[in-house]
MDTraj code that builds the backbone (N, CA, C; nanometers):
import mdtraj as md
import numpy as np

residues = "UNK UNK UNK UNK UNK UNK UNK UNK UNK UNK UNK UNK UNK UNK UNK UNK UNK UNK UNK UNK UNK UNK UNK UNK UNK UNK UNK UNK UNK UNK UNK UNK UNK UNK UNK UNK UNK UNK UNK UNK UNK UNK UNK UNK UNK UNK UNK UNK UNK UNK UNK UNK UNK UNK UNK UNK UNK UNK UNK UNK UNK UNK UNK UNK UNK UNK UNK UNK UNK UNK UNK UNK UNK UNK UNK UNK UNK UNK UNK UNK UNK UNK UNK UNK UNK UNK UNK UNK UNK UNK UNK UNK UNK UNK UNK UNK UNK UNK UNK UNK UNK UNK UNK UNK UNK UNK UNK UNK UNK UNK UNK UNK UNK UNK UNK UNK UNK UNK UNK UNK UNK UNK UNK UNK UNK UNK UNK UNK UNK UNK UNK UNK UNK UNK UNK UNK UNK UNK UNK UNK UNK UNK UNK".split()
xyz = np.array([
    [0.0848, -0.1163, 0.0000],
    [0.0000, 0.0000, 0.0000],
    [0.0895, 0.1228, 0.0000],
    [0.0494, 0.1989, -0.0647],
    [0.1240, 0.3639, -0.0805],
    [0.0136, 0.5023, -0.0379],
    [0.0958, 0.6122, -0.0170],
    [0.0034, 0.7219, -0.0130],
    [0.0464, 0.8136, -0.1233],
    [0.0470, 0.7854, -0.2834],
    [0.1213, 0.8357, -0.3724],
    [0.0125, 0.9731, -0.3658],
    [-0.0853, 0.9630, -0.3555],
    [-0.2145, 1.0504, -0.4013],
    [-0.2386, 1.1041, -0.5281],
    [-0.2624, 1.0455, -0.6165],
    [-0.2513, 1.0543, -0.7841],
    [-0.4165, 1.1163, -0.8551],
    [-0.5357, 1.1493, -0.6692],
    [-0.6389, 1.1960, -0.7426],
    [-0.6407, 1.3589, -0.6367],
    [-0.7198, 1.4501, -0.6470],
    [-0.7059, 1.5225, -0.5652],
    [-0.6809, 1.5512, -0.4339],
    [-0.6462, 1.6228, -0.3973],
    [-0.5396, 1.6440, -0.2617],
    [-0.6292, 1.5889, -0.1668],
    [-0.7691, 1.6305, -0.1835],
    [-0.8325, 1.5696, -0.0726],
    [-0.8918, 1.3977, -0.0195],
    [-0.8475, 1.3718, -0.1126],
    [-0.8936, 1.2031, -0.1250],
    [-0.7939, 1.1278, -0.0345],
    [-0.9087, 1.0171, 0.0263],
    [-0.8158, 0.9571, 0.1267],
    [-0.7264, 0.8680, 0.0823],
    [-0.6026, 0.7915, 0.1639],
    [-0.5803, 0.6786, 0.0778],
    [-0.6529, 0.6139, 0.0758],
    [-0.6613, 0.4314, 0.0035],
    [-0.7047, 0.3880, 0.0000],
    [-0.7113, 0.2142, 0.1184],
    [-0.8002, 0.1440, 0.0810],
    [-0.8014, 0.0481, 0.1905],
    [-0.7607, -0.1046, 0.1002],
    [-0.6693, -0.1653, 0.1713],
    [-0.6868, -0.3390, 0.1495],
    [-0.7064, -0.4090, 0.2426],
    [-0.8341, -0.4858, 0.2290],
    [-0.8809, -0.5651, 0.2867],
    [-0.9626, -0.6865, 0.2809],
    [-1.0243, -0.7596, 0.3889],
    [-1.0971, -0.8900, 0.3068],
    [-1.0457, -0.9492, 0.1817],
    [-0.8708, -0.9960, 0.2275],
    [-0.8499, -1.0665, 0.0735],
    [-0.7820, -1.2123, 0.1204],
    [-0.8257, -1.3139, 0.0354],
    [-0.7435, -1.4601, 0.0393],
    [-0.6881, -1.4747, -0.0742],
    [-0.5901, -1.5354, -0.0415],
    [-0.4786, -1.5871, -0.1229],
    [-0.4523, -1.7287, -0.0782],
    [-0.4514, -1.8273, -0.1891],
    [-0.4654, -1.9440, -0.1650],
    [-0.4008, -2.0563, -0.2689],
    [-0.4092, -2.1563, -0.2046],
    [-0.2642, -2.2585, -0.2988],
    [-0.2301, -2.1808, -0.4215],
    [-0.0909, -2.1092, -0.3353],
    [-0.0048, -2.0949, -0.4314],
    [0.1739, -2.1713, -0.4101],
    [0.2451, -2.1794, -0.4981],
    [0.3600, -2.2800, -0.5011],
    [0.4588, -2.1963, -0.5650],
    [0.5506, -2.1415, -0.5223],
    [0.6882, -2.0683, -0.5430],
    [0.7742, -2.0998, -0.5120],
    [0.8810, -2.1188, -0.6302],
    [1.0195, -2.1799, -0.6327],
    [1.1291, -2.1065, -0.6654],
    [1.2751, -2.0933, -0.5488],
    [1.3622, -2.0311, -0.5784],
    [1.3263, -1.8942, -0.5538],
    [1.2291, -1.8502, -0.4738],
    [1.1835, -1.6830, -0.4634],
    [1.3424, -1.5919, -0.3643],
    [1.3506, -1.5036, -0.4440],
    [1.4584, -1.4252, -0.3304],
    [1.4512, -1.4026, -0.2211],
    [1.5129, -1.4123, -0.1693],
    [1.5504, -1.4041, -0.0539],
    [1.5299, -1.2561, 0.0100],
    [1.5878, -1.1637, -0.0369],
    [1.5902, -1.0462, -0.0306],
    [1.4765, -0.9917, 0.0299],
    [1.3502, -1.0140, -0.0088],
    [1.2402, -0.9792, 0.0335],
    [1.1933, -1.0165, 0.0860],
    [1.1641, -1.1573, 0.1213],
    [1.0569, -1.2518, 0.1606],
    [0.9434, -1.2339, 0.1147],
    [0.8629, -1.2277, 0.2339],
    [0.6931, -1.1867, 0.1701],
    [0.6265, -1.0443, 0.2522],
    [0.5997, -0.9505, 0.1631],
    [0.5745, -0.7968, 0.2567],
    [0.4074, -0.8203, 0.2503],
    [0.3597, -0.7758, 0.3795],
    [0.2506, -0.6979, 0.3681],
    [0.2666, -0.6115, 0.4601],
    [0.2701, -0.4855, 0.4117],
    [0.2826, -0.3489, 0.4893],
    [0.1447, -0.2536, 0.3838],
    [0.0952, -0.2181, 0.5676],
    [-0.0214, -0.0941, 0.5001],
    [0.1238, 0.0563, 0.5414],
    [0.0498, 0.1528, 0.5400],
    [0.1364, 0.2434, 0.6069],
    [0.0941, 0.3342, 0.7353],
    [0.2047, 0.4179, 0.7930],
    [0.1280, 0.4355, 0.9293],
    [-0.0039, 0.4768, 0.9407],
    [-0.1034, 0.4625, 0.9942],
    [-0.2685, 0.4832, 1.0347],
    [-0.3274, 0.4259, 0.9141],
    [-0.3091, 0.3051, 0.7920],
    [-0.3996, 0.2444, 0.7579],
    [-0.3221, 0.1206, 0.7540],
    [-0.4101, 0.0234, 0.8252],
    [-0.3242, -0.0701, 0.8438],
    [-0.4450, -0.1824, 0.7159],
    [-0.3654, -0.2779, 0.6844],
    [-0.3556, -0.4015, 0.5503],
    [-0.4914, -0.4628, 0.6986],
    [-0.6233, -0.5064, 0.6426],
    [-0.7002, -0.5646, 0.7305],
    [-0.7420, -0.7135, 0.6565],
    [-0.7540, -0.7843, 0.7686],
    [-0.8216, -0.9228, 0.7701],
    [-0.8041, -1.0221, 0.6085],
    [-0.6514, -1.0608, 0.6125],
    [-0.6094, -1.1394, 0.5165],
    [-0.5749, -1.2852, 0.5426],
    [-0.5963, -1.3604, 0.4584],
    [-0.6148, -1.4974, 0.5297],
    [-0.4813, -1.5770, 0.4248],
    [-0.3943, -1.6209, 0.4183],
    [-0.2908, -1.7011, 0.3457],
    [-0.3133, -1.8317, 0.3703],
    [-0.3136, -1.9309, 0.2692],
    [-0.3279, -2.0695, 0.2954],
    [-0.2917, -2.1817, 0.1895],
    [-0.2679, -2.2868, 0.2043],
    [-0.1912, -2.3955, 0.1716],
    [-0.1134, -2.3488, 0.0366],
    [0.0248, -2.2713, 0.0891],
    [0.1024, -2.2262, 0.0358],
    [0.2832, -2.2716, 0.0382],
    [0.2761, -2.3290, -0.0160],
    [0.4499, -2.3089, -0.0483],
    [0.5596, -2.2424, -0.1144],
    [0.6854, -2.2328, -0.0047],
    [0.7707, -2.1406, -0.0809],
    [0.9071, -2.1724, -0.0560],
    [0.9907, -2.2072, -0.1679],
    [1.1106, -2.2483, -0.2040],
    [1.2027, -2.1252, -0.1919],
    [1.2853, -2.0739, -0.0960],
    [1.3394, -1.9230, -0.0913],
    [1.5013, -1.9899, -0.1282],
    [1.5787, -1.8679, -0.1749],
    [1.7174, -1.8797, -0.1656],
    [1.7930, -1.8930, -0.0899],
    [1.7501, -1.8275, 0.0208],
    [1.8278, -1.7914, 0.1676],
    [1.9342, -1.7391, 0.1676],
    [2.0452, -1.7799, 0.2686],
    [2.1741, -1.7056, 0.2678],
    [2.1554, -1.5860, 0.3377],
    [2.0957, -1.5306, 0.4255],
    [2.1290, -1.4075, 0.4826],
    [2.1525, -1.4479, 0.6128],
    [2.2141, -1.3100, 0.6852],
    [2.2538, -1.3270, 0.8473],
    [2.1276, -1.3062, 0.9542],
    [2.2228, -1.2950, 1.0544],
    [2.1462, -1.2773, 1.1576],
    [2.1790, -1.1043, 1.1606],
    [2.2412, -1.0550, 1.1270],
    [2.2643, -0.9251, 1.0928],
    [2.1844, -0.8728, 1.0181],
    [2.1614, -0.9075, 0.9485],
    [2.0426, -0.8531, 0.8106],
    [1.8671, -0.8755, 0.8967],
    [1.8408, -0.9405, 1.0182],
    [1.7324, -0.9244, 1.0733],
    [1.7406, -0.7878, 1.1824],
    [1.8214, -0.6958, 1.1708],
    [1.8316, -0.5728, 1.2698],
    [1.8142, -0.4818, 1.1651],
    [1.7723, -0.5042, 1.0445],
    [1.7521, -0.3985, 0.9763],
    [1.5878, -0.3507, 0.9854],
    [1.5848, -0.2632, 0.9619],
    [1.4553, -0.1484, 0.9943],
    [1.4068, -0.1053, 0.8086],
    [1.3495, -0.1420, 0.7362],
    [1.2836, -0.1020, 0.6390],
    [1.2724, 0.0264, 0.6649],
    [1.2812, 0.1224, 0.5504],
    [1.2113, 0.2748, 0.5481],
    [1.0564, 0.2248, 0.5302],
    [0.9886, 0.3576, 0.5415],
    [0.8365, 0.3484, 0.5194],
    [0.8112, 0.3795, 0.3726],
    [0.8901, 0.4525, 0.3009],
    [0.8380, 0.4819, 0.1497],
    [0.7044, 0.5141, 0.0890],
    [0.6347, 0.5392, 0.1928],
    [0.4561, 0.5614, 0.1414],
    [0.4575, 0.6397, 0.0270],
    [0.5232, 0.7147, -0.0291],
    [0.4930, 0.7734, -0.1198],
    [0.5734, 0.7343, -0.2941],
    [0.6142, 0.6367, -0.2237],
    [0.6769, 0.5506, -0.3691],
    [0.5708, 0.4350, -0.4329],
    [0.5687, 0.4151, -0.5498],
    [0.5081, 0.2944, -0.5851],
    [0.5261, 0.2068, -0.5297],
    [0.4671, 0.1073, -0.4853],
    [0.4835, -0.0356, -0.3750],
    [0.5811, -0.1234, -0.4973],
    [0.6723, -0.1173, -0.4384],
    [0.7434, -0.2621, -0.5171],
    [0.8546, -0.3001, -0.4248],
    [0.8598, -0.4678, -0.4247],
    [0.9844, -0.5050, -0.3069],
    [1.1257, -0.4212, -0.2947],
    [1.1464, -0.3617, -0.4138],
    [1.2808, -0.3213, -0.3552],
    [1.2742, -0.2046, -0.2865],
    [1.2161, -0.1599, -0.2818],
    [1.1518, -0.0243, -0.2291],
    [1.2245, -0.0097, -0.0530],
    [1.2171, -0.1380, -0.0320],
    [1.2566, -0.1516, 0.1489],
    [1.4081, -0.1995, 0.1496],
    [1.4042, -0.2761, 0.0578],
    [1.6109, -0.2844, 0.0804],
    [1.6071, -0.4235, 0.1085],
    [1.6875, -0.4773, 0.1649],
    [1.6595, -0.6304, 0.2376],
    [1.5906, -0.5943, 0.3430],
    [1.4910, -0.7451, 0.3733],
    [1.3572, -0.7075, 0.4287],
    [1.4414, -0.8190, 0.6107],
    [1.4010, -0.7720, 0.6921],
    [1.4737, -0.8458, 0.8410],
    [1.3909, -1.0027, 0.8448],
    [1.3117, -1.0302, 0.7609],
    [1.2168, -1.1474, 0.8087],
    [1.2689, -1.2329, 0.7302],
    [1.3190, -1.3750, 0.7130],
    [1.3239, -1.4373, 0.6076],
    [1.1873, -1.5169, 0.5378],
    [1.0834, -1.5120, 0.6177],
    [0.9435, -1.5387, 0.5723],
    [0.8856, -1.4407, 0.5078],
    [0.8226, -1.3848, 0.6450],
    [0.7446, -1.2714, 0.6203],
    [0.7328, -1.1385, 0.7070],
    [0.7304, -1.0311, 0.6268],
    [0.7271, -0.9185, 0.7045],
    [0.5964, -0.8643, 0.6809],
    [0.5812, -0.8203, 0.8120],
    [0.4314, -0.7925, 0.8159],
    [0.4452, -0.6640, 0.9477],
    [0.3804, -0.5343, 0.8743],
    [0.3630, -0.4187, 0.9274],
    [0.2602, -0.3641, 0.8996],
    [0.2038, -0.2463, 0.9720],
    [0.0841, -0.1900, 0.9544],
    [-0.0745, -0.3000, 0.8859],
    [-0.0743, -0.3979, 0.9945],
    [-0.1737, -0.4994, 0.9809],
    [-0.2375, -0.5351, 1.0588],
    [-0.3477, -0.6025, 1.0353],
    [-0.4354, -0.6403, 1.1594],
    [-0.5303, -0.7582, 1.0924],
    [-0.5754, -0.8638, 1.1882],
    [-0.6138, -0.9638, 1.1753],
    [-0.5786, -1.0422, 1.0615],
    [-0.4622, -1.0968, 1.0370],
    [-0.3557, -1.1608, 0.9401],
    [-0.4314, -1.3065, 0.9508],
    [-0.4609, -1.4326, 0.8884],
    [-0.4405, -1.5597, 0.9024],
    [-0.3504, -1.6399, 0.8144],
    [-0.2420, -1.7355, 0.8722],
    [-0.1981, -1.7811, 0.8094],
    [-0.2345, -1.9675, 0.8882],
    [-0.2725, -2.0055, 0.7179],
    [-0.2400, -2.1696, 0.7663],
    [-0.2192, -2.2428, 0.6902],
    [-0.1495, -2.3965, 0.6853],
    [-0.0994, -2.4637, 0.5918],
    [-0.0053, -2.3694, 0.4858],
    [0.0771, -2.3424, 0.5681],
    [0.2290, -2.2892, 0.5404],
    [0.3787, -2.3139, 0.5420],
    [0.4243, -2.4007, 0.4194],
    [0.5365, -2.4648, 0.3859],
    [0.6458, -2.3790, 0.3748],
    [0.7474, -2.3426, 0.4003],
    [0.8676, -2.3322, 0.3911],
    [1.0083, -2.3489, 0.4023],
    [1.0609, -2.3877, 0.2431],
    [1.2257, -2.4106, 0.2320],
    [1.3040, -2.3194, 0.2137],
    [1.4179, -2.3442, 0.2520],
    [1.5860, -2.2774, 0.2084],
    [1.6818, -2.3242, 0.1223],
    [1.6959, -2.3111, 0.0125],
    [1.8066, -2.3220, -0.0869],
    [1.9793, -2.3186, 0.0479],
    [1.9640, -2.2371, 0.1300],
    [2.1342, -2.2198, 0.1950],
    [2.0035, -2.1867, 0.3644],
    [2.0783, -2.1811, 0.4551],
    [2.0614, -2.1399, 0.5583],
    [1.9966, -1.9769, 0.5822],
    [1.9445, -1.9503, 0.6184],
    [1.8868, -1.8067, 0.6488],
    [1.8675, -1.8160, 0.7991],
    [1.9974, -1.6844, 0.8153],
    [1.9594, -1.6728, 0.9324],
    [1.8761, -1.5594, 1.0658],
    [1.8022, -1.4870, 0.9067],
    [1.6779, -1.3877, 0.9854],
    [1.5999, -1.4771, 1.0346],
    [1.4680, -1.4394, 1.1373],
    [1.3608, -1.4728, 1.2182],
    [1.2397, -1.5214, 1.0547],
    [1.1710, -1.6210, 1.0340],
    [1.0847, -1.6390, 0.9712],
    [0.8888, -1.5175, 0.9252],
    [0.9293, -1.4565, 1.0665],
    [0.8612, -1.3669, 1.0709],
    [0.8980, -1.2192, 1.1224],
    [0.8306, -1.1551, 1.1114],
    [0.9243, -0.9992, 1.1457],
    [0.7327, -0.9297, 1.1488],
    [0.7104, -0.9158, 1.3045],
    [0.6088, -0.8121, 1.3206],
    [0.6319, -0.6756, 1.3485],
    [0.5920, -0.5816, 1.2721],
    [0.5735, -0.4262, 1.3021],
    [0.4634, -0.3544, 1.2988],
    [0.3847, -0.2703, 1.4071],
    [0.2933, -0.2598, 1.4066],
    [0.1665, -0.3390, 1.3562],
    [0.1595, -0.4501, 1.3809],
    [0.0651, -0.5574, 1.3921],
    [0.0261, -0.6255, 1.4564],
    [-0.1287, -0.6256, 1.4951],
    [-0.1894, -0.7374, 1.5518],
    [-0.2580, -0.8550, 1.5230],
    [-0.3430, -0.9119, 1.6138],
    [-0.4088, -1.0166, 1.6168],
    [-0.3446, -1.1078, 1.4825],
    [-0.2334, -1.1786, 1.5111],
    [-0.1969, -1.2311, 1.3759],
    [-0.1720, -1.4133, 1.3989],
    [-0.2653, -1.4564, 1.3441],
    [-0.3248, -1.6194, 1.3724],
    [-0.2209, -1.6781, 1.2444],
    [-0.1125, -1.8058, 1.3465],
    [-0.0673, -1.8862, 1.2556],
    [-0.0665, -2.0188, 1.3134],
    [-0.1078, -2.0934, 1.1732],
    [-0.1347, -2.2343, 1.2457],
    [-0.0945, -2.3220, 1.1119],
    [-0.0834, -2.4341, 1.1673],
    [0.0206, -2.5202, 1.0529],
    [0.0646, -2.4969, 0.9727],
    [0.1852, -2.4067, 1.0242],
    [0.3236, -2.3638, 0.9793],
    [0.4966, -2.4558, 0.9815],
    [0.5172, -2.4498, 0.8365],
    [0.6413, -2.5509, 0.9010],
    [0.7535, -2.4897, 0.8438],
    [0.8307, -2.3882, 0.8719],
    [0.9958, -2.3784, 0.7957],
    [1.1077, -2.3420, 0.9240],
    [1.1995, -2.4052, 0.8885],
    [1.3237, -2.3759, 0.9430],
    [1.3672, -2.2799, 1.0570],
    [1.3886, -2.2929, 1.1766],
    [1.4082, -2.1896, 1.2610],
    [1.5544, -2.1521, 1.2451],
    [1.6202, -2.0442, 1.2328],
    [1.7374, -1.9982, 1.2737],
    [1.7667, -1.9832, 1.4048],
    [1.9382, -2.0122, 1.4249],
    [1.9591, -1.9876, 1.5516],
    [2.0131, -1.8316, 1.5475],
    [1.9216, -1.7619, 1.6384],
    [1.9402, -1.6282, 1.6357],
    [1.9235, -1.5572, 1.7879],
    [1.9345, -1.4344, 1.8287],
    [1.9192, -1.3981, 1.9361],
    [1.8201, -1.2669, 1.9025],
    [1.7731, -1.2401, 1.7666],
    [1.7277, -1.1092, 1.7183],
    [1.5785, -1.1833, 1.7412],
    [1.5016, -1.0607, 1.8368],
    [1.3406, -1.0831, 1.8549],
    [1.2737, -1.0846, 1.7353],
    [1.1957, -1.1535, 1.6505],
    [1.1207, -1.1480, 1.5564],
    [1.0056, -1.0285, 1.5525],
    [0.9797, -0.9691, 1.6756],
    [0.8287, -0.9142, 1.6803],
    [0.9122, -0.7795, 1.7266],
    [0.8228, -0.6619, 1.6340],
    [0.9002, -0.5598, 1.6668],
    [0.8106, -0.4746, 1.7311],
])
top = md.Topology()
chain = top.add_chain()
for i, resn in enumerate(residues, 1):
    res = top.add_residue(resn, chain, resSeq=i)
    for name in ("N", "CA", "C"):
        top.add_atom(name, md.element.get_by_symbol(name[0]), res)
traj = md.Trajectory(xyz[None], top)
């Protein structure tokens, strides 16, 4: 989500919400990013449900690369590179609320050693039969 504002000054942003996403299968996805859902500050990404999904990542990053802090960029077009390397090797998830994730597969091509998840400003976030790789790390996943 962005606040580019591309219709008159007075228009609000806009909202995403009520959306599923469902068996999907990704192979070899970068690493770099993982998986973003970021609304931006005061509209947060609402009530998304993820499910019987797999994802084949590259990996290879540190435990160093999970202390990184994304910029906010609201006013850029939404595209992954936009944040730089992302601290989650799963998923990063900011400005959200009521997230579901279930029947959630994940591999590593090399070791990754960010947190699988990375919370920022988000709540109520339901995960249930989830299976990828824990790193040994000392960096809190939940920010």
């Amino acid at each position: 989500m962005g606040a580019r504002m591309r219709s008159p000054e007075d228009t609000p942003v806009g909202k995403m919400r009520r959306i599923l996403i469902d068996n999907i299968n990704v192979f070899n996805a970068d690493s770099r990013y993982a998986s973003i859902i970021s609304g931006i500050p005061g509209q947060l990404i609402e009530n998304v449900t993820l499910s019987n999904i797999h994802i084949h990542y590259q990996g290879g990053y540190s435990q160093e690369d999970a202390k990184i802090v994304p910029p906010e960029n609201e006013k850029v077009y939404p595209e992954p590179w936009m944040f730089g390397t992302i601290p989650a090797s799963v998923f990063y998830i900011r400005h959200a609320c009521n997230l579901k994730f279930k029947d959630i597969d994940v591999d590593f091509e090399k070791v990754d050693g960010r947190p699988p998840f990375v919370l920022d400003d988000a709540v109520n976030i339901d995960i249930k039969n989830t299976n990828f790789p824990l790193p040994n790390t000392d960096v809190l996943p939940i920010g």
